[in-house]
C-alpha positions as CSV (number, residue, x, y, z in Angstrom):
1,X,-10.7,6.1,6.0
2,X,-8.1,7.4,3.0
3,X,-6.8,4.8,1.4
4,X,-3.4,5.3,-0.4
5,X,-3.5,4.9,-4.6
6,X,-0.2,4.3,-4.9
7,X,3.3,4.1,-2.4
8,X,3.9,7.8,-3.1
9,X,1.2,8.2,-1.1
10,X,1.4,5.8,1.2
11,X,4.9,7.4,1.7
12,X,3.1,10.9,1.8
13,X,0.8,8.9,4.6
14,X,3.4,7.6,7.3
15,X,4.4,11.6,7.6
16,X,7.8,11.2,7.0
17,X,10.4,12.1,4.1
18,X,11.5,9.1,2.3
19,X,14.2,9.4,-0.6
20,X,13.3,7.8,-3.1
21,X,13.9,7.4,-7.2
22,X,11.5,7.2,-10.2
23,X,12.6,4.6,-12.8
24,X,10.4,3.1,-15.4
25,X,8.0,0.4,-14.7
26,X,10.3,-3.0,-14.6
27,X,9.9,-6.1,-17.1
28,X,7.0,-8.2,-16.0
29,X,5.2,-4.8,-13.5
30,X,1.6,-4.8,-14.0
31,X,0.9,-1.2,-15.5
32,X,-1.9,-1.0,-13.1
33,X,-2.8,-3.3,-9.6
34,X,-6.0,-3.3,-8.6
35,X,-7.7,-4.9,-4.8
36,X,-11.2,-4.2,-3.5
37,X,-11.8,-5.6,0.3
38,X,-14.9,-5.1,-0.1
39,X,-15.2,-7.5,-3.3
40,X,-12.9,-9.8,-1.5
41,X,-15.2,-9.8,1.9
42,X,-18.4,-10.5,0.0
43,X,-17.4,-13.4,-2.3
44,X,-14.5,-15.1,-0.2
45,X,-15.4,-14.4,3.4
46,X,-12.2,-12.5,3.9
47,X,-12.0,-9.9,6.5
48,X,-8.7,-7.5,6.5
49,X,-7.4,-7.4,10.0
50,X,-5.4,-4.1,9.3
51,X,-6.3,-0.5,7.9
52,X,-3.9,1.3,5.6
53,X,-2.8,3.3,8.0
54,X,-1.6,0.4,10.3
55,X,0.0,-1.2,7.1
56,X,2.5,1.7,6.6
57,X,3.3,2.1,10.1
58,X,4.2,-1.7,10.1
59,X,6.1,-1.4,6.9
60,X,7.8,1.6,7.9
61,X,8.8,-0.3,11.3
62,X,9.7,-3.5,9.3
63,X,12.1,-1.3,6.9
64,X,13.8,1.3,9.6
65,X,15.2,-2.1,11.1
């Protein structure tokens, strides 16, 4: 499973041109966001009940409303 690194790739993942604008990180962005399922499985029983690839598509449904 490829999971995207950032939302230019997830972007470059749902197969489709979006527009979109680079602008400097906003006051208060985290320079860098971090999340391991893996880490969260093991020490908090959680289980994700998506895949990246079912994320986008569900954004990308959510936002073409």
């Amino acid at each position: 499973m490829i999971v995207p690194r950032s939302v230019r790739e997830g972007i470059r993942m749902g197969g489709r041109r979006v527009p979109f604008k680079e602008a400097p990180r906003r006051p208060g962005d985290p320079p860098v966001l971090v999340a391991r399922a893996q880490k969260a499985a093991s020490e908090l029983g959680w289980k994700a009940q998506l895949g990246p690839e079912e994320i986008i598509r569900t954004a990308w449904r959510w936002h073409s409303r």
